[in-house]
C-alpha positions as CSV (number, residue, x, y, z in Angstrom):
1,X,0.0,0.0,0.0
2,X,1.6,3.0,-1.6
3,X,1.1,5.6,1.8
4,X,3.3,8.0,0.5
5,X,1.5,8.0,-2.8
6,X,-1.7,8.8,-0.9
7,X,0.1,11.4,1.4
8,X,1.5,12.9,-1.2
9,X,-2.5,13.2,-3.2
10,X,-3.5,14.2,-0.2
11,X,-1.1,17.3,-0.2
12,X,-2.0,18.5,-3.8
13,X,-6.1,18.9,-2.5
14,X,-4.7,20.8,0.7
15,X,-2.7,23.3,0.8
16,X,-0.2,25.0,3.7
17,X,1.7,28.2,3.2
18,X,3.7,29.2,6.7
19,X,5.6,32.5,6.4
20,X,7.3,33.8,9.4
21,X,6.1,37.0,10.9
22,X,7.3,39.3,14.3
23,X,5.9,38.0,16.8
24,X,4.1,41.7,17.2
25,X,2.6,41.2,14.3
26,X,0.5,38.2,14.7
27,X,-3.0,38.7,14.5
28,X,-5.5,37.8,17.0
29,X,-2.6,37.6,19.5
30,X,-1.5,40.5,22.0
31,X,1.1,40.9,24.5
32,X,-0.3,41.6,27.7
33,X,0.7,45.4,29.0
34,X,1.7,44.3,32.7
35,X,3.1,40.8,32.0
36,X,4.5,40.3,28.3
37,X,2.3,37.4,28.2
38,X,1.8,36.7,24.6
39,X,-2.3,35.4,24.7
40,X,-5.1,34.9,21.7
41,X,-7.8,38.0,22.0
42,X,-10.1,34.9,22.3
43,X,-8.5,34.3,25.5
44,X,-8.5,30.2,24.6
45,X,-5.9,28.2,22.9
46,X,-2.8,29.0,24.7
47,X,-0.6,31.8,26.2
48,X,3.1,31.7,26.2
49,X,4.5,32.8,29.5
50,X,7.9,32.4,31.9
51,X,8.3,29.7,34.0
52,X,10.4,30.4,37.3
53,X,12.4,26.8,37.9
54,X,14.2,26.0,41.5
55,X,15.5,22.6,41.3
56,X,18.5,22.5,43.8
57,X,19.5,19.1,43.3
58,X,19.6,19.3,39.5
59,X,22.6,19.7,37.3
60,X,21.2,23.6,36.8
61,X,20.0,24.8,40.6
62,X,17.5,27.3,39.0
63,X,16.6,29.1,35.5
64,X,13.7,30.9,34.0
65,X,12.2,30.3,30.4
66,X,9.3,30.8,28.4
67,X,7.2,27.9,28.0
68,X,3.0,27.3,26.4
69,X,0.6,27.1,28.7
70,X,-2.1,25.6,27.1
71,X,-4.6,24.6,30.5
72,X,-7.4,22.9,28.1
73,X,-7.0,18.9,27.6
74,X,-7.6,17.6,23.9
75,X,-8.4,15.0,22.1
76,X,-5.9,12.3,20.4
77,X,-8.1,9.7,19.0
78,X,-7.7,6.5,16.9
79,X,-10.7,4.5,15.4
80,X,-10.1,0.9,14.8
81,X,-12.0,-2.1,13.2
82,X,-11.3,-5.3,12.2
83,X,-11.5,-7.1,8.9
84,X,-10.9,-11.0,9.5
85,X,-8.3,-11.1,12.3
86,X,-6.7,-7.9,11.0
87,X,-6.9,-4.4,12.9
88,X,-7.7,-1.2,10.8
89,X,-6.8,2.2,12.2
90,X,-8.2,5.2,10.7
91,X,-5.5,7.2,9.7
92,X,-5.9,11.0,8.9
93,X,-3.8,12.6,6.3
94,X,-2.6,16.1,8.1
95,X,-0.7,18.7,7.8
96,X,0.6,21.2,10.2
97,X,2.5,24.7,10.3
98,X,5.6,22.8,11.8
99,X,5.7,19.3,10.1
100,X,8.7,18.3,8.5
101,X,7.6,17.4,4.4
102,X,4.0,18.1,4.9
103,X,1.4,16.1,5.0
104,X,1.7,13.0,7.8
105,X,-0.5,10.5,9.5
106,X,-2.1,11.6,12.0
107,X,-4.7,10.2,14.4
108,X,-8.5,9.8,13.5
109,X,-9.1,13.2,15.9
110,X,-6.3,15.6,16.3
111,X,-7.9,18.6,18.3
112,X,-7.5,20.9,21.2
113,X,-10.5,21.5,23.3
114,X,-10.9,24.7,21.9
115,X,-10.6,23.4,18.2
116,X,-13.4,21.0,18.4
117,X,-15.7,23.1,20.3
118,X,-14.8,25.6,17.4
119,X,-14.0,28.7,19.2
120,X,-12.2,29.3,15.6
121,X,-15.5,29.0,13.6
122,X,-14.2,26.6,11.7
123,X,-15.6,23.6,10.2
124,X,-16.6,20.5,12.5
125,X,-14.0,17.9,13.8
126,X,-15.0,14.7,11.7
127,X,-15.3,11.7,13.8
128,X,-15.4,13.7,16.6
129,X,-18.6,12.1,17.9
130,X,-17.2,8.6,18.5
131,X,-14.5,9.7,21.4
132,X,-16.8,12.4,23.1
133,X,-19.6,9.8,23.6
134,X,-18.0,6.3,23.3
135,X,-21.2,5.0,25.2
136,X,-22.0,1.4,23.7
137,X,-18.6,1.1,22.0
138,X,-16.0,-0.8,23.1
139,X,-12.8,1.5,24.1
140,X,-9.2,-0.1,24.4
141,X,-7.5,2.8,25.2
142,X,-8.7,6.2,27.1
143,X,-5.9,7.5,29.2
144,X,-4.7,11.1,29.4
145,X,-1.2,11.6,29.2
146,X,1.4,14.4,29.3
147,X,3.4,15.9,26.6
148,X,6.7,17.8,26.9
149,X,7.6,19.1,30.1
150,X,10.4,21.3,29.0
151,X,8.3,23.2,26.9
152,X,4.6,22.5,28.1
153,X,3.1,23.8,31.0
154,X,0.9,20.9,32.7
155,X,-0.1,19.9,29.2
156,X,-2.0,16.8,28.8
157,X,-4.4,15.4,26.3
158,X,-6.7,12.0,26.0
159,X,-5.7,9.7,24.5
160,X,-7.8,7.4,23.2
161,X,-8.7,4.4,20.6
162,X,-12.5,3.1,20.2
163,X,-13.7,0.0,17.9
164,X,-16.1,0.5,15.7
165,X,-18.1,-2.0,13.3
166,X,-17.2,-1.9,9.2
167,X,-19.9,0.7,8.2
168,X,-17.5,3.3,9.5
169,X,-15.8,4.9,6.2
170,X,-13.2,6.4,5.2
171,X,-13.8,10.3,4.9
172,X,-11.8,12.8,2.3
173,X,-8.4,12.9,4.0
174,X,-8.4,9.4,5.9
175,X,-7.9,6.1,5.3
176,X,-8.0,2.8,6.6
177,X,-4.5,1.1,7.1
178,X,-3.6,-1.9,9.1
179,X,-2.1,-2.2,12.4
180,X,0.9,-3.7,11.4
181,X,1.4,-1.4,8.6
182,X,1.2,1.7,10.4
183,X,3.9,0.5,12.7
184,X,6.2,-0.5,10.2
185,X,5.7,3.5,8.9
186,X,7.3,4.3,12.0
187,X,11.0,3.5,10.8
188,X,10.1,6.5,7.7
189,X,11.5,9.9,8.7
190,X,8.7,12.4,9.4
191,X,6.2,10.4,8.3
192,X,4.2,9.0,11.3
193,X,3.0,12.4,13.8
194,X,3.9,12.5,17.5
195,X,-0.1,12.4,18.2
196,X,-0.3,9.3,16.3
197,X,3.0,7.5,18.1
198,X,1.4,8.7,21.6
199,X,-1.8,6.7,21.1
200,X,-0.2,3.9,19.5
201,X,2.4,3.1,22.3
202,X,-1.1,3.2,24.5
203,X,-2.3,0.3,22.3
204,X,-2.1,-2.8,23.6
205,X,-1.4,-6.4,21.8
206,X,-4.3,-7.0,19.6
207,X,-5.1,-10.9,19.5
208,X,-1.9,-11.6,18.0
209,X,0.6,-14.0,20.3
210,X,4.3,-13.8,19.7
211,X,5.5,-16.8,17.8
212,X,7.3,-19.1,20.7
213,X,10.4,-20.6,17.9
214,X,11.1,-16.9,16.3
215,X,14.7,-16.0,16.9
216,X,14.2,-12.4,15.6
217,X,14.6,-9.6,18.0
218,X,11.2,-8.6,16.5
219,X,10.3,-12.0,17.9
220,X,11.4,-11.2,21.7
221,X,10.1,-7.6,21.5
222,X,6.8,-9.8,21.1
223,X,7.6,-12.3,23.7
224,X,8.4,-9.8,26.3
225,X,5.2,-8.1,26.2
226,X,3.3,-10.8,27.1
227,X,1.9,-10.5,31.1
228,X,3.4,-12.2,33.4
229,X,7.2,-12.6,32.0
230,X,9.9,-12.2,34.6
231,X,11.3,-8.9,35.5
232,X,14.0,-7.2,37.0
233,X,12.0,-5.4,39.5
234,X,8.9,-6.4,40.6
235,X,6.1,-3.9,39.4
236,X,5.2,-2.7,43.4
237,X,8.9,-2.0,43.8
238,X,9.1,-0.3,40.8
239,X,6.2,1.7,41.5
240,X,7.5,2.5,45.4
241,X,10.5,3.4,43.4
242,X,8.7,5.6,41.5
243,X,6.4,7.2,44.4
244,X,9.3,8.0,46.1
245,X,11.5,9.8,43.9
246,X,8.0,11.9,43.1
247,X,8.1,12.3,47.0
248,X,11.3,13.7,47.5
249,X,12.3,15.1,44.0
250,X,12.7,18.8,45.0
251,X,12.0,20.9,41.9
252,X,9.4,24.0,41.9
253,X,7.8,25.5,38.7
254,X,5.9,29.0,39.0
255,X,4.8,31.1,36.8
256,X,6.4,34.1,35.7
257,X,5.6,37.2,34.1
258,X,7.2,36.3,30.2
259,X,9.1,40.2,30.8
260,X,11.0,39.0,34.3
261,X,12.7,35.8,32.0
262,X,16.4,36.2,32.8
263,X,18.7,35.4,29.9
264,X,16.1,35.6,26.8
265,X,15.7,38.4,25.0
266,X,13.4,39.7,22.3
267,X,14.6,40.9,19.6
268,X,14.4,40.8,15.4
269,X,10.7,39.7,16.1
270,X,11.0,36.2,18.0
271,X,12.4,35.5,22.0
272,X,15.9,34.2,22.3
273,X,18.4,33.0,25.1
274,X,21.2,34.9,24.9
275,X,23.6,32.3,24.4
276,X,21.6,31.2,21.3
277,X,21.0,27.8,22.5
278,X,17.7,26.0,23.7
279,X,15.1,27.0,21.7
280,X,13.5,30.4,20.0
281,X,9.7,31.4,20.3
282,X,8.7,32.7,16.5
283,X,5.4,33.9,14.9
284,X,4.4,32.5,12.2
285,X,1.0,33.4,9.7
286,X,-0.3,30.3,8.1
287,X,-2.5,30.1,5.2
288,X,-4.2,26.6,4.7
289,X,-6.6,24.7,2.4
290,X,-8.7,21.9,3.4
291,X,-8.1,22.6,7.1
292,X,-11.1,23.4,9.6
293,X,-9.8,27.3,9.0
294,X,-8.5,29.6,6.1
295,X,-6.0,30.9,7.8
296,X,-4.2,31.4,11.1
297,X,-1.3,33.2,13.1
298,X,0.5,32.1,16.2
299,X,3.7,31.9,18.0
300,X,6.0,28.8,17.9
301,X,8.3,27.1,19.8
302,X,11.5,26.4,17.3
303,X,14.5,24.3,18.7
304,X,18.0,24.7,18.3
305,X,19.4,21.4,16.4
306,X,18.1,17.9,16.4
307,X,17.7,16.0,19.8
308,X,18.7,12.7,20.9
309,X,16.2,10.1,22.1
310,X,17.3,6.6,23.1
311,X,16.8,3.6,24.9
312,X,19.5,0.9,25.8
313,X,17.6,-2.0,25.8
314,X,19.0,-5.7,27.3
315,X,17.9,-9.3,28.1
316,X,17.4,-10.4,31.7
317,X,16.1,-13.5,32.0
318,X,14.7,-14.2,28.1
319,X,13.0,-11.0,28.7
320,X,13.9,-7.5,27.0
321,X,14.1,-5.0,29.3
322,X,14.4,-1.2,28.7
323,X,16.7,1.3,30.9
324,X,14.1,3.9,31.9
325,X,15.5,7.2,33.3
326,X,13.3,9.1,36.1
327,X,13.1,12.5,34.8
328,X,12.0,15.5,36.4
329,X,11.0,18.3,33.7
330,X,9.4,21.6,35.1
331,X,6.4,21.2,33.0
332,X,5.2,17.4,34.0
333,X,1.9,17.5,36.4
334,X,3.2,14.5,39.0
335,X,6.7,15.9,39.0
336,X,8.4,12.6,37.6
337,X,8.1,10.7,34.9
338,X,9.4,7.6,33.2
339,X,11.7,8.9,30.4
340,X,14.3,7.3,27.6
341,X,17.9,6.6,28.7
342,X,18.8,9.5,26.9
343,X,16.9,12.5,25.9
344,X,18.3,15.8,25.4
345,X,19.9,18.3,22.3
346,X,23.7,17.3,22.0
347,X,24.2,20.9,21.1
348,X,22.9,22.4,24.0
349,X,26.1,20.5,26.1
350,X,29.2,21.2,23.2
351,X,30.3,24.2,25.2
352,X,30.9,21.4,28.3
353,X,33.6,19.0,29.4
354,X,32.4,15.6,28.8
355,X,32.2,14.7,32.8
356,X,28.9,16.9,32.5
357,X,26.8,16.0,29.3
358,X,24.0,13.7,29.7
359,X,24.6,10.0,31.0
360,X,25.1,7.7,28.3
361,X,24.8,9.5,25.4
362,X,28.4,8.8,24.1
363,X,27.6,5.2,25.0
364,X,24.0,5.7,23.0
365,X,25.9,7.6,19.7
366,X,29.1,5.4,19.8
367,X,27.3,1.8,19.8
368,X,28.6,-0.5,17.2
369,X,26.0,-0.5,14.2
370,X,25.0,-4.1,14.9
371,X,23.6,-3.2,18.4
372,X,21.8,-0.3,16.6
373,X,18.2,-2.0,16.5
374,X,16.3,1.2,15.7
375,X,17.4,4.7,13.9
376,X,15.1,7.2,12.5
377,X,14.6,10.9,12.5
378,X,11.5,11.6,13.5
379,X,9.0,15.1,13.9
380,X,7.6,16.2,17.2
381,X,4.0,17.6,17.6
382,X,3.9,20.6,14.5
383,X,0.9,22.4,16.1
384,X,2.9,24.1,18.4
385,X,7.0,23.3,17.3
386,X,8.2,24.5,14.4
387,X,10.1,21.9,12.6
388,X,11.0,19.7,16.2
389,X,12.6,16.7,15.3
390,X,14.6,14.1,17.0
391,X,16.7,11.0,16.3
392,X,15.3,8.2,18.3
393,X,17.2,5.2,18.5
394,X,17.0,1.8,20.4
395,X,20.9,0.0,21.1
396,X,21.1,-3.1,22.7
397,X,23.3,-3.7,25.2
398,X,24.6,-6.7,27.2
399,X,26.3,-4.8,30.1
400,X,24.2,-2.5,32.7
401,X,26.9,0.8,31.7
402,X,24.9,2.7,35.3
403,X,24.3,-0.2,37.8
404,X,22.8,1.0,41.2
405,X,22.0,4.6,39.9
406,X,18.9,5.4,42.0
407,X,17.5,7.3,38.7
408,X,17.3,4.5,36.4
409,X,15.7,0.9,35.9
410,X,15.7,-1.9,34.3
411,X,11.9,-2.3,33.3
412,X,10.5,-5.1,31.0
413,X,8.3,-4.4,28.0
414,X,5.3,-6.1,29.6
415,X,5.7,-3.6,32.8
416,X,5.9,-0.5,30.5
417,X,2.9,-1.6,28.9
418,X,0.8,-2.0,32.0
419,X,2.3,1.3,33.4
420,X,0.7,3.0,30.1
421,X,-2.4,2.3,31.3
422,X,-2.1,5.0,33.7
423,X,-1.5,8.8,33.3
424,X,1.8,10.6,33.9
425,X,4.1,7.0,34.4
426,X,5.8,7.5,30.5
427,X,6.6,10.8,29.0
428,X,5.9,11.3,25.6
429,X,9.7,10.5,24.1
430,X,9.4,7.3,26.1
431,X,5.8,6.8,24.3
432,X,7.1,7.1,21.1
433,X,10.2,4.7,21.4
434,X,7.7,2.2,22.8
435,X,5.4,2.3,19.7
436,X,8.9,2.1,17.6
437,X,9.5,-0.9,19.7
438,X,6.4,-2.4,18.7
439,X,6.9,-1.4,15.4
440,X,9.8,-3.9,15.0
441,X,7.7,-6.2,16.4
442,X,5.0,-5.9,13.7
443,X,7.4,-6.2,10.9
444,X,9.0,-9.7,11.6
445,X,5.4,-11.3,11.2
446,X,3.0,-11.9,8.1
447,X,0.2,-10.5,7.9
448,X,-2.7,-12.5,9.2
449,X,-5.2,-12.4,6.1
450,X,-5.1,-11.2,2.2
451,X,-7.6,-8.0,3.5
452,X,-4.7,-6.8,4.7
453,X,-2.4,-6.2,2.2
């Protein structure tokens, strides 16, 4: 199934002009007199404001920043149905002012809680129906779920997937794809949206076992999601483990007037640390066919440089295991959460001795190619990042390179799964290795009927 093909005929009936604009030129946005605040006259969708951090234990003891606030939770939901054996999602074909090459799938509902109630006037949210009253359906997944702390503010949406019988079509702009193919999509650059990845990783296995005499590591990625596997940890420990570090973790996020951020300055139209590093907030006017809206502005978050995401993943016991770090980001709501071994922008630390970049990541980028088990550069959410992206990888390892660190564990895939069943455990980097993960899984096996190809 040629998705590209269909992206790409997708992208010729829609179209998505982005020009960067001052951020005092947006329209519909102000900056508020007292604060700086940078808000929507509407006074809905979000504001970007300073964030005063105290984190005395950390590697910095305290900083301000700008970061979205964005208080409303949305809406990331996947339709499935099943032809034979075989799952269908939904996928939506969609483009948005930050993607990376346009058009990419997207979930079934993509929407902020202002977007769907329409505070823009726009068109109706298709499909919308089916995850605000799932009444009578059967739902396997409705979680909510953070997104990123380092530049969110307590954000969290619902994540959500809902089966539906076969008289559900395909509207203009979606189509149905199988399980397994949309997972193997995820090893395509840019191709596969952050909001789809988040609700995928959510998913869990779908009525197909793992094949017991497979040798692949597609095959143990399989394996070692099945309940009841042995662990390193048992899951109260690790959740004690957990509790704990949420207990004592002493970090302290207020907010700030955007005009009292030290070390940023705005200037040349857009918000900048001084050292150039980090990220910039932009403004940018958008101009859009086939979207819910004509036409937009807003402000953007726009990194510096391509970020690192990684898990070193191992075998204890016949059972893959992945080393989750407990990360404490201003912006998460529960203080803590499960993230990647690595996760950070290399070029934010080139101006350090090596004794103070992040754990790992020279063990993460120097790994032998054969232990490299997934590579691909993939986009972050482009509603509110302009042109994010990150390499996420997944090394194997046969050594534990941090034994005893009280910040990291060895968890299996089966207790990361049953830990997504709950809100605020995995941050969304850890999400989307996770559905990577399952990804490789999915691509080792045949497909289960003719419908699906």
């Amino acid at each position: 199934m040629d998705v590209r093909g269909w992206l790409e005929e997708v992208a010729g009936h829609t179209t998505m002009a982005v020009t960067r604009v001052p951020l005092e030129d947006l329209t519909g946005w102000r900056e508020d007199p007292e604060t700086g605040d940078i808000r929507h006259e509407s006074g809905r969708f979000f504001t970007v404001q300073g964030l005063d951090v105290r984190h005395p234990a950390g590697p910095v003891p305290s900083w301000t920043q700008p970061i979205i606030h964005q208080p409303e939770a949305g809406i990331l939901g996947i339709l499935l149905k099943r032809v034979g054996d075989v799952p269908y999602l939904l996928m939506q074909a969609k483009n948005e002012p930050g993607n990376v090459g346009g058009a990419q799938l997207s979930p079934t509902v993509q929407a902020t809680r202002s977007n769907y109630t329409r505070v823009h006037e726009g068109r109706a949210v298709p499909y919308l129906g089916f995850f605000r009253e799932p009444r009578g359906r059967r739902v396997l997944v409705d979680v909510r779920q953070s997104e990123q702390g380092a530049w969110f503010y307590r954000k969290r949406n619902r994540n959500m997937v809902v089966e539906v019988g076969p008289d559900v079509t395909a509207a203009e702009g979606f189509r149905w794809l199988p399980l397994r193919r949309v997972r193997e999509l995820l090893s395509v650059p840019d191709l596969v949206n952050m909001d789809a990845r988040t609700v995928l990783a959510c998913l869990p296995p779908q009525g197909d076992p793992a094949d017991g005499a497979a040798v692949g590591f597609g095959a143990l990625v399989a394996r070692s999601r099945e309940p009841g596997r042995p662990a390193a940890h048992p899951m109260g420990e690790v959740l004690s483990w957990l509790s704990g570090l949420r207990s004592t973790t002493d970090i302290q996020a207020a907010p700030l007037a955007l005009r009292r951020v030290l070390g940023w300055r705005r200037s040349d139209g857009r918000i900048s640390h001084d050292t150039g590093r980090f990220f910039h907030v932009i403004g940018v006017r958008v101009r859009a066919r086939g979207r819910e809206v004509g036409g937009w502005d807003q402000p953007m978050i726009e990194p510096v440089g391509t970020g690192v995401v990684a898990f070193l993943v191992r075998r204890i016991g016949g059972v893959l295991h992945a080393l989750a770090h407990a990360r404490a980001d201003p912006g998460y709501t529960d203080v803590v959460e499960l993230a990647p071994t690595v996760q950070c922008a290399p070029g934010n630390y080139d101006h350090l001795p090596p004794h103070a970049r992040p754990a790992l990541l020279s063990h993460v980028l120097s790994a032998p190619p054969e232990n490299v088990r997934f590579d691909t550069v993939l986009s972050e959410e482009g509603g509110r990042f302009y042109r994010a992206r990150n390499r996420y990888l997944v090394v194997e390892t046969a050594d534990d390179p941090l034994a005893g660190h009280p910040g990291f564990r060895w968890l299996a895939l089966h207790q990361l799964d049953e830990l997504l069943r709950h809100s605020y455990y995995l941050n969304v980097e850890a999400r989307t290795l996770l559905a990577c993960l399952h990804g490789l899984a999915s691509a080792e096996r045949p497909l289960l009927t003719a419908a699906a190809r």
